[in-house]
N, C-alpha and C positions, 0 to 999 in steps of 0.2 A: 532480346525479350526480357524486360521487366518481370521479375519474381519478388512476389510481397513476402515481406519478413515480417515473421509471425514474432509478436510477444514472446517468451518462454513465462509460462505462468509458474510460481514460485509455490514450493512442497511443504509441508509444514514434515517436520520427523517427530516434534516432541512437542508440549502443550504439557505447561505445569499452572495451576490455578495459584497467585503468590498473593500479599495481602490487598489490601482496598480495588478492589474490583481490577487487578490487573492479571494478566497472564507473561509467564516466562512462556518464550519461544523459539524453537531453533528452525532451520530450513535444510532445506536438501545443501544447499551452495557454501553450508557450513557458516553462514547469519546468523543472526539470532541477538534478543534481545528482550527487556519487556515494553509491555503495550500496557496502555493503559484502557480501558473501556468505561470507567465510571459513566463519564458525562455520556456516549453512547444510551448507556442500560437507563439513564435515570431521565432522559429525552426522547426515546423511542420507546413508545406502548408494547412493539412488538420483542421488547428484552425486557417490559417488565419483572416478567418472573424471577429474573436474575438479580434483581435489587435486594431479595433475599443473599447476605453472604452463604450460608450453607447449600442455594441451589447454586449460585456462582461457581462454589468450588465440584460442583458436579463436573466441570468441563473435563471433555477426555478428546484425543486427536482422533479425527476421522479417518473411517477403513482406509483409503488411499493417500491422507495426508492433504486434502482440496479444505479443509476445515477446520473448525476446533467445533466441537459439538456438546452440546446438553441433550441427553438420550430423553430424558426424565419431560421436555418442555420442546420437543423437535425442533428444536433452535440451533440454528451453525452461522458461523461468521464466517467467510471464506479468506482462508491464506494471503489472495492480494489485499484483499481489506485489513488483514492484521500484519503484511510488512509497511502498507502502504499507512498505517497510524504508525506504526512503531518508529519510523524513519521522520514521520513530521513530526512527533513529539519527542525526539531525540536528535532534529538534525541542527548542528550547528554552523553549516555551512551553506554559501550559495550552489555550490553542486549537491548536498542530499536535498534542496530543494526542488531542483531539477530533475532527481531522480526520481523526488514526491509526485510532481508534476505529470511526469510521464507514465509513475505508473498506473497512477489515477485515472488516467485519461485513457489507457490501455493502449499507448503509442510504441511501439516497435521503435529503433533506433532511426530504421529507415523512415517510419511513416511521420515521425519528430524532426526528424532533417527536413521534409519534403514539404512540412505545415510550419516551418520556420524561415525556411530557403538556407539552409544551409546543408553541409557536407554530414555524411555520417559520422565519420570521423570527428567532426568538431562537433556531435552531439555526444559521443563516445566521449571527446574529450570533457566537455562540460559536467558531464555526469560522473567524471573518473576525478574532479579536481586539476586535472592537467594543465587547465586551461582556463579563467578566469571569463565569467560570465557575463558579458556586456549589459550595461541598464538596459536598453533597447530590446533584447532578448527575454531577460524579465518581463519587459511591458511585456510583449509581443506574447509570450507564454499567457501571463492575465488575462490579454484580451481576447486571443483564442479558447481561452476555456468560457471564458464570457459568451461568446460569439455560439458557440458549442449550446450552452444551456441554452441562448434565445431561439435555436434551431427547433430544442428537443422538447 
């Protein structure tokens, strides 16, 4: 019997507001990094308010760590959304782009293998660096998220 392998959604522990509209961040898994949100806040209406730097630095981490939160404008960004910026504006490799990839898409290692055809393990490996990421596999990544949005 087939058992779906859930995501593990990622914990935020800490949220520091640092200069030009970015946030330092750490995770439960002992990650962390900053993120940057400018272009977010200054493209989306609904983080207007936050183009203000004095509301920006409002940010405080949410009761369970699912967040980073502005109390002041009930505005929260959720944790996979700020590892999943953090990792594309910081990755320099073809596996943090794979990882980019995945998390965005909310694919489980299993459910990444099974929409790729390949083994968990060589999606493990790809995401770990282990393993060097075939052009073909990129496409295939593109086009499946392509394919994704003409569904949705």
């Amino acid at each position: 019997m087939a058992h779906a392998t859930r995501v593990t959604r990622p914990r935020l522990t800490a949220v520091t507001p640092v200069a030009e509209f970015s946030l330092s961040v750490s995770f439960a898994d002992g990650s962390g990094g900053t993120v940057s949100l400018k272009e977010s806040i200054f493209n989306s209406p609904g983080l207007a308010p936050l183009r203000d730097p004095a509301a920006f630095s409002g940010a405080v981490l949410g009761e369970y760590g699912w967040e980073a939160e502005w109390l002041e404008f009930d505005i929260q960004i959720g944790a996979d959304t700020l590892l999943a910026d953090m990792l594309e504006q910081n990755s320099q490799t073809p596996a943090d782009r794979f990882t980019v990839w995945r998390i965005r898409n909310g694919l489980s290692l299993a459910a990444a293998s099974h929409e790729l055809g390949v083994t968990v393990r060589t999606v493990s490996a790809y995401g770990s660096g282990a393993r060097p990421i075939p052009r073909t596999v990129e496409l295939a990544c593109i086009g499946w998220e392509e394919e994704q949005r003409r569904k949705g």
